[in-house]
GUMIBA-524979 format. One record per residue: residue number from 1; x, y, z of N, C-alpha, C in turn. Coordinates in Angstrom, 3 decimals, decimal comma. Each point is the difference from the previous one (the first is absolute). Example, Ala and Ser with C-alpha at 12.3 -4.5 7.8 and 13.67 -1.06 7.14 Angstrom:
<atom num="1" n_east="13,190" n_north="-5,690" n_up="7,800" ca_east="-0,890" ca_north="1,190" ca_up="0,000" c_east="0,900" c_north="1,200" c_up="0,000"/>
<atom num="2" n_east="-0,350" n_north="1,050" n_up="-0,720" ca_east="0,820" ca_north="1,190" ca_up="0,060" c_east="-0,770" c_north="1,090" c_up="0,730"/>
This chain:
<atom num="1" n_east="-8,763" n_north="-5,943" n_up="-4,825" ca_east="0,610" ca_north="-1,246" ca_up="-0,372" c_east="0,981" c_north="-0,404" c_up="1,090"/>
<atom num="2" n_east="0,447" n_north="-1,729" n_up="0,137" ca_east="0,151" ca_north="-0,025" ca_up="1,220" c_east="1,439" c_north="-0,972" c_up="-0,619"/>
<atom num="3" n_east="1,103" n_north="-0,140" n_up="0,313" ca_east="1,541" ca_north="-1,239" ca_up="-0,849" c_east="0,357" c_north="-0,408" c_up="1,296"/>
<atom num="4" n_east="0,232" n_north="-1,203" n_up="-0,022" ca_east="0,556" ca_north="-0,655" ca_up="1,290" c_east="1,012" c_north="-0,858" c_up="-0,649"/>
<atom num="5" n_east="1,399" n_north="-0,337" n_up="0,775" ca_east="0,324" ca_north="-0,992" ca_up="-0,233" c_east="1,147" c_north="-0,119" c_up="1,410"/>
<atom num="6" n_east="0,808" n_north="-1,350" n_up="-0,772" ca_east="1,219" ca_north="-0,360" ca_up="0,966" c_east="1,053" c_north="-0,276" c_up="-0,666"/>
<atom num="7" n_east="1,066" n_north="0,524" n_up="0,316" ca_east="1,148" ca_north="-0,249" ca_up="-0,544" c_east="1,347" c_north="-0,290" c_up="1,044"/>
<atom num="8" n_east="1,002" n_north="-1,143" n_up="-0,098" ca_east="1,084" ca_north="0,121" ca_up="0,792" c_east="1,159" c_north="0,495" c_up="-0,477"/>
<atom num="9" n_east="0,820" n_north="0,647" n_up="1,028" ca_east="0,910" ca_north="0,786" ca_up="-0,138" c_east="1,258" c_north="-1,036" c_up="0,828"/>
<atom num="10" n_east="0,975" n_north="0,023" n_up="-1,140" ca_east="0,826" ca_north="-0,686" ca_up="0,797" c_east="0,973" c_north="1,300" c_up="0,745"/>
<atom num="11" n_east="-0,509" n_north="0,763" n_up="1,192" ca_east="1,123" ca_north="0,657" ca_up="0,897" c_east="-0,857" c_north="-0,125" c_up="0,909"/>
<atom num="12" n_east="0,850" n_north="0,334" n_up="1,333" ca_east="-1,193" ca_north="0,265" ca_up="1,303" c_east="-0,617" c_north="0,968" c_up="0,418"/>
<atom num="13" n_east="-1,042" n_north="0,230" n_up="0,757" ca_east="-1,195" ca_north="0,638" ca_up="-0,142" c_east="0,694" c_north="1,431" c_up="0,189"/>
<atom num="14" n_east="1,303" n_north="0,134" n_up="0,847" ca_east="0,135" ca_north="1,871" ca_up="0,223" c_east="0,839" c_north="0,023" c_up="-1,271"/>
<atom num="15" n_east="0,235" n_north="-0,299" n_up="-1,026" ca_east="0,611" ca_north="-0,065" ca_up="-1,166" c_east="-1,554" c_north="0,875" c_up="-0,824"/>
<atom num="16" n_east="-0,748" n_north="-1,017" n_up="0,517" ca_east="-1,115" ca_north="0,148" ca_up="-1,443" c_east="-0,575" c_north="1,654" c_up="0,473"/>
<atom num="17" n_east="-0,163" n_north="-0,230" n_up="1,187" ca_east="-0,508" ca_north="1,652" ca_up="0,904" c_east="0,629" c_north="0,754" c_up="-0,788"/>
<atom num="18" n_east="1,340" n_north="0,109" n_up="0,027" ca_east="0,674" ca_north="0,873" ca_up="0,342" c_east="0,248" c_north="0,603" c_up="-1,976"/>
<atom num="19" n_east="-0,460" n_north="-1,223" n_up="-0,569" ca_east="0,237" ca_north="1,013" ca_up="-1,554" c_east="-1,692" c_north="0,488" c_up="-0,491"/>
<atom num="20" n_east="-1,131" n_north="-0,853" n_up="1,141" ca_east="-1,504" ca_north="0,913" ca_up="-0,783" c_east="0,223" c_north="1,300" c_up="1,070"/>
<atom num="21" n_east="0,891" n_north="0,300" n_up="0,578" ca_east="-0,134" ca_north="1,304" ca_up="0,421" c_east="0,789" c_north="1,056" c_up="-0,480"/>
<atom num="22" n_east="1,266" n_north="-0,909" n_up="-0,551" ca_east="0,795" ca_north="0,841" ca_up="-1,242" c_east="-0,505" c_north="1,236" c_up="-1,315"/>
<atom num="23" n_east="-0,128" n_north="1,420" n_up="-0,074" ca_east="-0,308" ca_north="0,259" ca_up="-1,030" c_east="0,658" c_north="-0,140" c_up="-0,961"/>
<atom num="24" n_east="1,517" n_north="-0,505" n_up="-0,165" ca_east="0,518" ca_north="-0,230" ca_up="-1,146" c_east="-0,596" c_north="-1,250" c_up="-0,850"/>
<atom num="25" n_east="0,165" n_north="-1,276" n_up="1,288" ca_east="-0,507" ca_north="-1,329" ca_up="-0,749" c_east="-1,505" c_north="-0,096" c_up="-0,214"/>
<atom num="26" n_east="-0,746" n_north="0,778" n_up="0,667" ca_east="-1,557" ca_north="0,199" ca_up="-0,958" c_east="-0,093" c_north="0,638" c_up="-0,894"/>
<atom num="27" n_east="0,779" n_north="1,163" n_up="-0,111" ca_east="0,118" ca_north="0,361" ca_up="-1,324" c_east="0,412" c_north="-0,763" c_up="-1,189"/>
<atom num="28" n_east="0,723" n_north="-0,774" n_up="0,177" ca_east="0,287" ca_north="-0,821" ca_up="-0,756" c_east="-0,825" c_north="-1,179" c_up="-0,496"/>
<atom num="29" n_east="-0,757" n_north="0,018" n_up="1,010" ca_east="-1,245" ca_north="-1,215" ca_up="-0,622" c_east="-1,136" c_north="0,561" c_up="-0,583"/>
<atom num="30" n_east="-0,490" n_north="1,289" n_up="0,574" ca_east="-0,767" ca_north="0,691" ca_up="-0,699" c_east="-0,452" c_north="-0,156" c_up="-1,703"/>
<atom num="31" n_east="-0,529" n_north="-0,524" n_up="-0,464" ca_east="0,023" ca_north="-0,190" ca_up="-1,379" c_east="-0,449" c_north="1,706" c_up="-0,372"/>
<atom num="32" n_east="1,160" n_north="0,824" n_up="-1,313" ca_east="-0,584" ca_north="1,020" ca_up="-0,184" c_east="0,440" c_north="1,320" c_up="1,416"/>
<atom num="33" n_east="0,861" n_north="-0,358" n_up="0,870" ca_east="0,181" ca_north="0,931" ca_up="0,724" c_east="1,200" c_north="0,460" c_up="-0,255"/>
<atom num="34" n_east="-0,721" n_north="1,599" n_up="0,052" ca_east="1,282" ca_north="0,999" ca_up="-1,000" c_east="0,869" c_north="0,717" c_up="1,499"/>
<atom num="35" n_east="-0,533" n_north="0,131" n_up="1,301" ca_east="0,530" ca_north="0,523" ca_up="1,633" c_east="-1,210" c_north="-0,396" c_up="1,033"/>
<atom num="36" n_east="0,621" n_north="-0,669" n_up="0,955" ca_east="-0,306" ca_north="0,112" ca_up="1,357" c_east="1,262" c_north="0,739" c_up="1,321"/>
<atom num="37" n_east="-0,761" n_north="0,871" n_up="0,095" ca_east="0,640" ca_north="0,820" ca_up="0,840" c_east="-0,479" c_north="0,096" c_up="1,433"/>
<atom num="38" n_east="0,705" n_north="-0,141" n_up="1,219" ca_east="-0,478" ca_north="0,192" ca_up="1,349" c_east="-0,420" c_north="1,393" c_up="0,006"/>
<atom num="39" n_east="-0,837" n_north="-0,102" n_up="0,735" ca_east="-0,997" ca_north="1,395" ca_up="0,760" c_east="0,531" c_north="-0,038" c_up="1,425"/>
<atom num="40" n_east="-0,622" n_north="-1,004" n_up="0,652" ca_east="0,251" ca_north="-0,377" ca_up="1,220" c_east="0,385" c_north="-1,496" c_up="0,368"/>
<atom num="41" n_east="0,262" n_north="-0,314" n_up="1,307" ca_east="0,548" ca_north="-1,242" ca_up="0,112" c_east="-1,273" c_north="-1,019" c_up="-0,418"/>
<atom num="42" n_east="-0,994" n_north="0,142" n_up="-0,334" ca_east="-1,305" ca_north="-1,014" ca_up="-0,300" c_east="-0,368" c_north="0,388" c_up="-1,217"/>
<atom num="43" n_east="-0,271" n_north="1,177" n_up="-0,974" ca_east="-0,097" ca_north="0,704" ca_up="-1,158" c_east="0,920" c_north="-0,043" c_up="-1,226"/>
<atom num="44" n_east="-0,469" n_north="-0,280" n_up="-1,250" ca_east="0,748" ca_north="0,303" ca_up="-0,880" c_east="-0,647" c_north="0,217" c_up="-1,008"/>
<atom num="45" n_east="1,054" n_north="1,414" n_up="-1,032" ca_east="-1,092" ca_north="0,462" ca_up="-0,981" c_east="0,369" c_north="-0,970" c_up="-1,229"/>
<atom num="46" n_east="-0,652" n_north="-0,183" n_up="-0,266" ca_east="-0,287" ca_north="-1,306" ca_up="-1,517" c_east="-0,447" c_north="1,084" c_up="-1,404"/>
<atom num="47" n_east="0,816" n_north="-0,521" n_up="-0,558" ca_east="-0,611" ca_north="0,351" ca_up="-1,910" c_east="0,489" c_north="-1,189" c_up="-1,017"/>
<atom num="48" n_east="-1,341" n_north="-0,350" n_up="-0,291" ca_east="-0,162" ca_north="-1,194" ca_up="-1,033" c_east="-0,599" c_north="0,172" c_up="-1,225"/>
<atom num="49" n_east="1,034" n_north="-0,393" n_up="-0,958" ca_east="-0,786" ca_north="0,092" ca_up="-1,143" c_east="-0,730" c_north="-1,680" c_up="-0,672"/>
<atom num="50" n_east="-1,075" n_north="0,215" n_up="-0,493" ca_east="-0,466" ca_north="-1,337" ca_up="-0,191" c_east="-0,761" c_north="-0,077" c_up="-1,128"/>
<atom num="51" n_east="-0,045" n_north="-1,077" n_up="-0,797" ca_east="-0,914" ca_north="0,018" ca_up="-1,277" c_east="-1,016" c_north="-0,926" c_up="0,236"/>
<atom num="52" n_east="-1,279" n_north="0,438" n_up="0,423" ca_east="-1,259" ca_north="-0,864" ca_up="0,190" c_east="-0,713" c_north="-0,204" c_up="-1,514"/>
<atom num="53" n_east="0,035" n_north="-1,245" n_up="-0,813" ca_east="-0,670" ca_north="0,422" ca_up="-1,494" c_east="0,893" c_north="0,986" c_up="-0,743"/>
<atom num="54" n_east="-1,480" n_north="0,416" n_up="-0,717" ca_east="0,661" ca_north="1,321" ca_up="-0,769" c_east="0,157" c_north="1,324" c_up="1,122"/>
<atom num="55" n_east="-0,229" n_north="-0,083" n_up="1,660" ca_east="0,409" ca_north="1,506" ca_up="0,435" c_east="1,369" c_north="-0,260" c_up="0,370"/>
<atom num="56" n_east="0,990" n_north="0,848" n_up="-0,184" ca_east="0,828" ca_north="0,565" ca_up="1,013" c_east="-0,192" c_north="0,744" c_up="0,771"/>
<atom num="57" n_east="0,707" n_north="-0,285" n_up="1,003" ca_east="-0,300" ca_north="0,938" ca_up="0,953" c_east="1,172" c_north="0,096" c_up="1,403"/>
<atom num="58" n_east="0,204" n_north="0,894" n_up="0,724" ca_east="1,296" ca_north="0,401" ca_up="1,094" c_east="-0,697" c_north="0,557" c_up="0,779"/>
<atom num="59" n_east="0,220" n_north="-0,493" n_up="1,020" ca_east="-0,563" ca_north="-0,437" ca_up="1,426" c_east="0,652" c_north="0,453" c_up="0,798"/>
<atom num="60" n_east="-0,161" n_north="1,363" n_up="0,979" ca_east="0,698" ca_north="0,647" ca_up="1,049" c_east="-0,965" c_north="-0,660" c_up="1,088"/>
<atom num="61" n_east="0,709" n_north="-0,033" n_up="1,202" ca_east="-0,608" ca_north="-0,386" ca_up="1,024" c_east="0,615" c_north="-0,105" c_up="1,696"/>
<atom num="62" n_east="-0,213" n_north="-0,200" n_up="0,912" ca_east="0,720" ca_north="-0,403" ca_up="1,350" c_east="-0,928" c_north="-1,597" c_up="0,265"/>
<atom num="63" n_east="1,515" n_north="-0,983" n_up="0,811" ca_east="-0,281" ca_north="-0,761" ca_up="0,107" c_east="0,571" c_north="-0,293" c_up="1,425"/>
<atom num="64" n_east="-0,868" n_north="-0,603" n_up="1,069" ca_east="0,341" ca_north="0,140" ca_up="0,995" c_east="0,000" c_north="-1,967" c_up="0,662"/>
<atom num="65" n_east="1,175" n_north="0,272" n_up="1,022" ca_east="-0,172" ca_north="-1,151" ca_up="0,519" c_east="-0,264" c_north="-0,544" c_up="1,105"/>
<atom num="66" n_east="-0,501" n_north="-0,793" n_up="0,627" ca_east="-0,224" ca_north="0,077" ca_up="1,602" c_east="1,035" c_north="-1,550" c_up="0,566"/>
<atom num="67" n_east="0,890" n_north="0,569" n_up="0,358" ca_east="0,302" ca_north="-0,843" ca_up="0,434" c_east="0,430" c_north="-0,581" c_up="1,394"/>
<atom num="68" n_east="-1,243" n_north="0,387" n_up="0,739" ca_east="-0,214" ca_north="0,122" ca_up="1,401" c_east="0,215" c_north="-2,067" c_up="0,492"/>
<atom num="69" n_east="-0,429" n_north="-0,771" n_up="-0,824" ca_east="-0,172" ca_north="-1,036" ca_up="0,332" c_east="1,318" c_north="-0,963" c_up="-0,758"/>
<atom num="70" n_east="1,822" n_north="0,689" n_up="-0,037" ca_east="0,715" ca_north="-0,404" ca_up="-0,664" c_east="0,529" c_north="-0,665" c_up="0,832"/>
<atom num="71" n_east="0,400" n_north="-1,606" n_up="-0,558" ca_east="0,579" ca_north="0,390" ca_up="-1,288" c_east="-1,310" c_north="-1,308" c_up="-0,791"/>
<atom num="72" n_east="-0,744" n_north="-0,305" n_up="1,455" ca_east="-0,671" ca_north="-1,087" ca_up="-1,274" c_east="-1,159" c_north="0,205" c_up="-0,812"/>
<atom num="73" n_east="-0,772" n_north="1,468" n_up="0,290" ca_east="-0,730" ca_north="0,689" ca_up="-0,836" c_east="0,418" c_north="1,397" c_up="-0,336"/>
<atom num="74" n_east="-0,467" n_north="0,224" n_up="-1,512" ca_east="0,267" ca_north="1,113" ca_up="-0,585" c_east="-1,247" c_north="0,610" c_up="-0,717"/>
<atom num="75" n_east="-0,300" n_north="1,490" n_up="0,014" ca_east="-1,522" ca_north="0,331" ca_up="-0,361" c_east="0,677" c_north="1,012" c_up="-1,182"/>
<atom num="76" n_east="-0,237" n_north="0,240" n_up="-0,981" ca_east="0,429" ca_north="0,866" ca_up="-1,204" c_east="-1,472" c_north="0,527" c_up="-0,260"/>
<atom num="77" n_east="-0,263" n_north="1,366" n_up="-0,466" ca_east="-0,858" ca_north="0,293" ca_up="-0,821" c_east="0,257" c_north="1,407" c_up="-0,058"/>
<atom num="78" n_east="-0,952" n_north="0,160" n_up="-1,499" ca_east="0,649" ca_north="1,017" ca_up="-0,640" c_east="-0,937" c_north="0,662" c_up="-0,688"/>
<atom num="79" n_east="0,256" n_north="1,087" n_up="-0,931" ca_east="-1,202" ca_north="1,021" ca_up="-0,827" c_east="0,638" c_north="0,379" c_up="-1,123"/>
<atom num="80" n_east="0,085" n_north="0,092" n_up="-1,174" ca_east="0,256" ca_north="0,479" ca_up="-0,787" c_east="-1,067" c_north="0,506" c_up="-1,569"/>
<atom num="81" n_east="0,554" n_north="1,391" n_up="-0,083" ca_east="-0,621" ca_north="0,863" ca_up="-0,719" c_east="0,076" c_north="-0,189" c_up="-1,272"/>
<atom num="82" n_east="-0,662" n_north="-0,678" n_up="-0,975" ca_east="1,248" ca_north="0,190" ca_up="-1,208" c_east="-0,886" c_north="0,935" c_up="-1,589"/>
<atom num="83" n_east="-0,643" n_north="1,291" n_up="0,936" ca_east="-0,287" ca_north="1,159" ca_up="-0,865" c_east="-1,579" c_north="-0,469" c_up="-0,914"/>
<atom num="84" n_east="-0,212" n_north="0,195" n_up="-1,405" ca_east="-0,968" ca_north="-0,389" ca_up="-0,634" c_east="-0,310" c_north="-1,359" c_up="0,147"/>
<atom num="85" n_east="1,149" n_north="-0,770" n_up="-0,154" ca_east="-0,260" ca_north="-1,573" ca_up="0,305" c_east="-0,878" c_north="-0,695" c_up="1,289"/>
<atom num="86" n_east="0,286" n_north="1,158" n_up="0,980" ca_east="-0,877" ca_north="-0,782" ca_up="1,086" c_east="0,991" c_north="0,235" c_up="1,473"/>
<atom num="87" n_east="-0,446" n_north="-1,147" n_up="0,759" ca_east="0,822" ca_north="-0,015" ca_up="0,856" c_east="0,090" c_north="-1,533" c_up="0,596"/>
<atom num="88" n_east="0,603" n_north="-0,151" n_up="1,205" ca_east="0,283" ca_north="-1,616" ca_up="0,021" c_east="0,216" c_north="0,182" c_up="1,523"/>
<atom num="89" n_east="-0,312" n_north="-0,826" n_up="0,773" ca_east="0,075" ca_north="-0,349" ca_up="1,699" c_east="0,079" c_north="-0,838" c_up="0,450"/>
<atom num="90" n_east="0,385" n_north="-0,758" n_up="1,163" ca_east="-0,005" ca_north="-1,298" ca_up="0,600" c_east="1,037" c_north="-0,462" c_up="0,868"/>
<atom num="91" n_east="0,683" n_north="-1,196" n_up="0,378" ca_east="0,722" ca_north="-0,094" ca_up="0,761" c_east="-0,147" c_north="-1,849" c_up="-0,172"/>
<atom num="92" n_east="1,556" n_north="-0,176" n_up="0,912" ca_east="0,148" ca_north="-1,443" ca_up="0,458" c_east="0,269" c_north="-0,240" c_up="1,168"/>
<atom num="93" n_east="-0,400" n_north="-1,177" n_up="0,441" ca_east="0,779" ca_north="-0,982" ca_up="1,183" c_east="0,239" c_north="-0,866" c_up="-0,349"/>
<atom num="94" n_east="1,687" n_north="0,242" n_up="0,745" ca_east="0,877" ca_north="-1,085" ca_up="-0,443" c_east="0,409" c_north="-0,308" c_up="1,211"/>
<atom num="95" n_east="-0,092" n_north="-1,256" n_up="0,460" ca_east="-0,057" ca_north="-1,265" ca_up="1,119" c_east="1,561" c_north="-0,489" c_up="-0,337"/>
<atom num="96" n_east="1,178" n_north="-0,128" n_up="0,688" ca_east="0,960" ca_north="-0,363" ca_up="-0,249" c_east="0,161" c_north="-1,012" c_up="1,463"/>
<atom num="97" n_east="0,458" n_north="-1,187" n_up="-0,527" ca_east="-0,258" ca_north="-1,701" ca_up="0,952" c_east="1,440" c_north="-0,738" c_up="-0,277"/>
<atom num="98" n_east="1,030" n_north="0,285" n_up="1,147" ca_east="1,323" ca_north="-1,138" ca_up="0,226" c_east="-0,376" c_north="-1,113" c_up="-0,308"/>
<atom num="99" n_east="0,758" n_north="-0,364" n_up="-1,073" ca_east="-0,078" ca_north="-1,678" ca_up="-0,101" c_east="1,396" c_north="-0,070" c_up="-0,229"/>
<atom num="100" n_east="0,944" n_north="-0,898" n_up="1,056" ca_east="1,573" ca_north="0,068" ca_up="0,118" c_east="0,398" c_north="1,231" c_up="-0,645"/>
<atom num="101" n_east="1,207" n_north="-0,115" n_up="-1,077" ca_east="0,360" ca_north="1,375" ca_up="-0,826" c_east="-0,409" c_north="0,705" c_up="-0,566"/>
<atom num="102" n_east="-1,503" n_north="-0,730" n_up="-0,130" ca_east="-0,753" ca_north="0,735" ca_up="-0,841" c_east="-1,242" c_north="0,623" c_up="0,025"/>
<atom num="103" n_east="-0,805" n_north="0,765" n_up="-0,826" ca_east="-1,162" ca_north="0,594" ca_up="0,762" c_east="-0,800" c_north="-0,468" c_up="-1,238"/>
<atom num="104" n_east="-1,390" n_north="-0,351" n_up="0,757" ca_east="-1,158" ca_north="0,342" ca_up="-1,066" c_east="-0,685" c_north="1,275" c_up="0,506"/>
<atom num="105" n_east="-0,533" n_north="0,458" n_up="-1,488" ca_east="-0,446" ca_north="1,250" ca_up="0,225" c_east="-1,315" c_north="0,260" c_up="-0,816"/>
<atom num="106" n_east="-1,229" n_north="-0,161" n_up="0,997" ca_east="-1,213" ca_north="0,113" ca_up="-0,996" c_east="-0,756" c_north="1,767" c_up="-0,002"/>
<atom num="107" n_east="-0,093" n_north="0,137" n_up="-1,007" ca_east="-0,268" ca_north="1,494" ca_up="-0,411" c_east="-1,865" c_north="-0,013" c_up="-0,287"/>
<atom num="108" n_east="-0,784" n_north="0,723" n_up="0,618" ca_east="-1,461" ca_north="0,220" ca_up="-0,201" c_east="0,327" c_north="1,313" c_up="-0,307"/>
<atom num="109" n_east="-0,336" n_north="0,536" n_up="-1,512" ca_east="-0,377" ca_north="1,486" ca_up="-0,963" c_east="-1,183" c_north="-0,101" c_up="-0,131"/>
<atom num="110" n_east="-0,605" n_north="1,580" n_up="-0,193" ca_east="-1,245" ca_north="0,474" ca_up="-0,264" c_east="0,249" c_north="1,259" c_up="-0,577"/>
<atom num="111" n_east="-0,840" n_north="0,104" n_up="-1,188" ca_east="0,781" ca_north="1,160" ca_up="-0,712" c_east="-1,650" c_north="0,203" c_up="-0,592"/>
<atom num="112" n_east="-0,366" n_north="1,686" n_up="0,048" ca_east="-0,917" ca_north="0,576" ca_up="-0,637" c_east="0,511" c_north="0,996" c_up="-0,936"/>
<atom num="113" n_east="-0,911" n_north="0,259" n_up="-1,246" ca_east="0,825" ca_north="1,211" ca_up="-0,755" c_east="-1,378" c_north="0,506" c_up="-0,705"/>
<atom num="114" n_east="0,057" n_north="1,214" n_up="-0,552" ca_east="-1,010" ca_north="0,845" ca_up="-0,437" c_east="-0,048" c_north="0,857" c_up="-0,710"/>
<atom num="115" n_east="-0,350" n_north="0,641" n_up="-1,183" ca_east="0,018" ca_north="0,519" ca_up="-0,825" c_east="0,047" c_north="-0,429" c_up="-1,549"/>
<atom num="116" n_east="1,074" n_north="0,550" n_up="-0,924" ca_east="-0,230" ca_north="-0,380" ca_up="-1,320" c_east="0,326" c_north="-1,495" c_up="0,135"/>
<atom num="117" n_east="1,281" n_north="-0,293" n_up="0,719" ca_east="0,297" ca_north="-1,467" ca_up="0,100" c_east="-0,727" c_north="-1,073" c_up="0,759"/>
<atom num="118" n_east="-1,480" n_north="0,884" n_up="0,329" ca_east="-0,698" ca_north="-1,331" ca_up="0,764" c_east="-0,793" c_north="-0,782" c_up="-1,287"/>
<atom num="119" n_east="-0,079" n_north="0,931" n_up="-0,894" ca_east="-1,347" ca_north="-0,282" ca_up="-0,959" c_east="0,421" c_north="-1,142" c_up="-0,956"/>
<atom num="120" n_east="1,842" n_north="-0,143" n_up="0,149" ca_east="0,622" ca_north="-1,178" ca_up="-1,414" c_east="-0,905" c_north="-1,411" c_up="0,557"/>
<atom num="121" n_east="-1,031" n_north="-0,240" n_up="0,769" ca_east="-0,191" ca_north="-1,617" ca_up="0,941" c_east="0,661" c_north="-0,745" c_up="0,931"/>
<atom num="122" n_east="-0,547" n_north="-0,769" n_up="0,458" ca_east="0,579" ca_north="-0,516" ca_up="0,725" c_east="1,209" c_north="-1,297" c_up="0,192"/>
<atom num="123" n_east="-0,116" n_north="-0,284" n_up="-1,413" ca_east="0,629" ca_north="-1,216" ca_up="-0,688" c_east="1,192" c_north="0,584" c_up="0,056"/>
<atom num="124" n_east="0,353" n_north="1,315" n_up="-0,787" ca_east="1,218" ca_north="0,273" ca_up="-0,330" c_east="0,522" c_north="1,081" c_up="1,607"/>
<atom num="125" n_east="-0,976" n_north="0,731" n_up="0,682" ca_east="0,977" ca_north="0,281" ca_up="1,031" c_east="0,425" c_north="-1,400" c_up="0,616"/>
<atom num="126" n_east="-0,879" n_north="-0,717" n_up="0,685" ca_east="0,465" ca_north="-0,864" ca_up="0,550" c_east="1,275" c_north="-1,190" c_up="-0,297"/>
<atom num="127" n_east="-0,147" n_north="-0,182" n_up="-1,301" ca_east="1,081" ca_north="-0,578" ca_up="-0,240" c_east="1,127" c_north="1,074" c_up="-0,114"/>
<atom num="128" n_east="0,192" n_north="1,060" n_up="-0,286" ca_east="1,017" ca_north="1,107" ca_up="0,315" c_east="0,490" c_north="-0,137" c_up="1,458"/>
<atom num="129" n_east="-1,134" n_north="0,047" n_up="1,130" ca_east="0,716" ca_north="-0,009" ca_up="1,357" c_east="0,684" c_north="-0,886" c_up="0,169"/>
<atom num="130" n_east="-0,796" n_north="-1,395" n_up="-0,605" ca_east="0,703" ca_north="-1,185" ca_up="0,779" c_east="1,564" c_north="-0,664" c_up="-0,503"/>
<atom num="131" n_east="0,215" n_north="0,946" n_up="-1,235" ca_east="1,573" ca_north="-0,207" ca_up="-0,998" c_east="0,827" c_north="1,494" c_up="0,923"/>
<atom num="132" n_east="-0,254" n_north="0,876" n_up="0,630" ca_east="0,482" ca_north="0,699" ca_up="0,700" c_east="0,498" c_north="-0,246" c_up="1,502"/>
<atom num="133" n_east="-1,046" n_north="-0,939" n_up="-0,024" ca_east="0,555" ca_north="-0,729" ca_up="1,553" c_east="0,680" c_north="-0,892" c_up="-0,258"/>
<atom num="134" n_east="-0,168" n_north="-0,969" n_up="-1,064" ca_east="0,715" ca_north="-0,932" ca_up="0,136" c_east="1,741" c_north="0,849" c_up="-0,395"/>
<atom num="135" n_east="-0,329" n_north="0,798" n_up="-0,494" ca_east="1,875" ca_north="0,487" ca_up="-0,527" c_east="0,406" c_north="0,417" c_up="1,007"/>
<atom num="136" n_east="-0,979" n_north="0,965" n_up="0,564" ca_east="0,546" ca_north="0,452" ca_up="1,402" c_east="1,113" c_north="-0,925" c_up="1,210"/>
<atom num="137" n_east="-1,116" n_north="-0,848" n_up="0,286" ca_east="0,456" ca_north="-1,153" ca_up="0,762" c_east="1,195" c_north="-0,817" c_up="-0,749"/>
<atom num="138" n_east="-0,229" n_north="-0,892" n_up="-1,659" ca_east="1,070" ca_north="-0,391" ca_up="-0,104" c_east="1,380" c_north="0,544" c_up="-0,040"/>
<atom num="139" n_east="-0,081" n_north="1,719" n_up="0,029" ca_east="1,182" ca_north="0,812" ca_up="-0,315" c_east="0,618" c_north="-0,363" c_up="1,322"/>
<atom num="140" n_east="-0,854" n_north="0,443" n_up="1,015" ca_east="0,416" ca_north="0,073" ca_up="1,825" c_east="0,692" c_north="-1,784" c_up="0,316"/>
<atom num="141" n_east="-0,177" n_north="-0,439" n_up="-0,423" ca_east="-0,132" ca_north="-1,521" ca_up="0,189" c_east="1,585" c_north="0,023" c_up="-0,437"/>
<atom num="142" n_east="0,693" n_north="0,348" n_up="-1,010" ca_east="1,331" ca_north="-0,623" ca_up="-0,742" c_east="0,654" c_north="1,269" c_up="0,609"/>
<atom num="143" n_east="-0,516" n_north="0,944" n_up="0,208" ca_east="1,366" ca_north="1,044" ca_up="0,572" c_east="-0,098" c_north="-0,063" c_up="1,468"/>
<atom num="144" n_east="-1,015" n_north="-0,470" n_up="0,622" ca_east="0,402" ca_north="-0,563" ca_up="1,575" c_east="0,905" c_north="-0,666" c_up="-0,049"/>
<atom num="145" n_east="-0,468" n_north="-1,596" n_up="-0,996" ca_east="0,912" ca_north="-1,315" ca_up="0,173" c_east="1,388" c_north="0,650" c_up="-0,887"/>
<atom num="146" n_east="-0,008" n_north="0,820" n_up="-0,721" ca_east="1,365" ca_north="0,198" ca_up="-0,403" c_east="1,362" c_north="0,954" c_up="1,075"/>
<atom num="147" n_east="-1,027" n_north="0,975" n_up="0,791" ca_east="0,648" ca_north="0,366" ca_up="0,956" c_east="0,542" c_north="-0,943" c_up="1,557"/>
<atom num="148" n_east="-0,727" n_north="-0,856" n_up="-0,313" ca_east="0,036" ca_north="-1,427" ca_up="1,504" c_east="1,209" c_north="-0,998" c_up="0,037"/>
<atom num="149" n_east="0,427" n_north="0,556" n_up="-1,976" ca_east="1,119" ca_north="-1,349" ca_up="-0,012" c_east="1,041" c_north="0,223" c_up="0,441"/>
């Protein structure tokens, strides 16, 4: 499955860099994230708990970032285990674009998952991812602009 969108951020672009590389402030957008912890300066270990349907399920994993092409591209992707339930993989690019103070920032996700939680359909994962991104992003969105003021 593939979520695209665009959203503007009212701070400027090494503002916006500088908190998707934050593990505190992704943790915080994380919908369901119980620690992200650094490994290394590109690595971090992730545990998420999440209710897909009727599974629950907690999601260990490493999530790595490339951010060779900063500050106006960012590459995230990640793996997580989350036991009988299955497991879950994928990643984003996120394109971050100066416009005066402010940045737009369009995000392309792709997310595969497998096991007990592949079998609920596709109706209900998919609409699961795309209310996860959107929280994700709207969380990142008000604690950027709340840190900018």
């Amino acid at each position: 499955m593939e979520l695209k969108d665009t959203l503007t951020i009212a701070a400027p672009v090494e503002a916006v860099f500088a908190a998707l590389t934050d593990p505190e402030t992704v943790r915080a957008c994380i919908p369901g994230c119980e620690s992200l912890v650094p490994v290394t300066a590109t690595e971090l270990q992730a545990r998420v708990a999440l209710k897909l349907g009727p599974v629950k399920a907690r999601f260990s994993g490493l999530v790595e970032l490339d951010v060779s092409a900063a500050p106006q591209r960012i590459r995230l992707s990640g793996r997580g285990d989350g036991g009988i339930a299955g497991f879950a993989q994928g990643g984003a690019d996120v394109e971050l674009l100066a416009d005066g103070q402010t940045t737009i920032l369009t995000y392309v996700a792709k997310a595969e998952i497998g096991g007990k939680i592949a079998q609920m359909g596709a109706r209900l994962i998919d609409g699961t991812a795309r209310k996860l991104a959107s929280e994700f992003f709207t969380d990142f969105k008000t604690i950027v602009e709340d840190a900018s003021r």
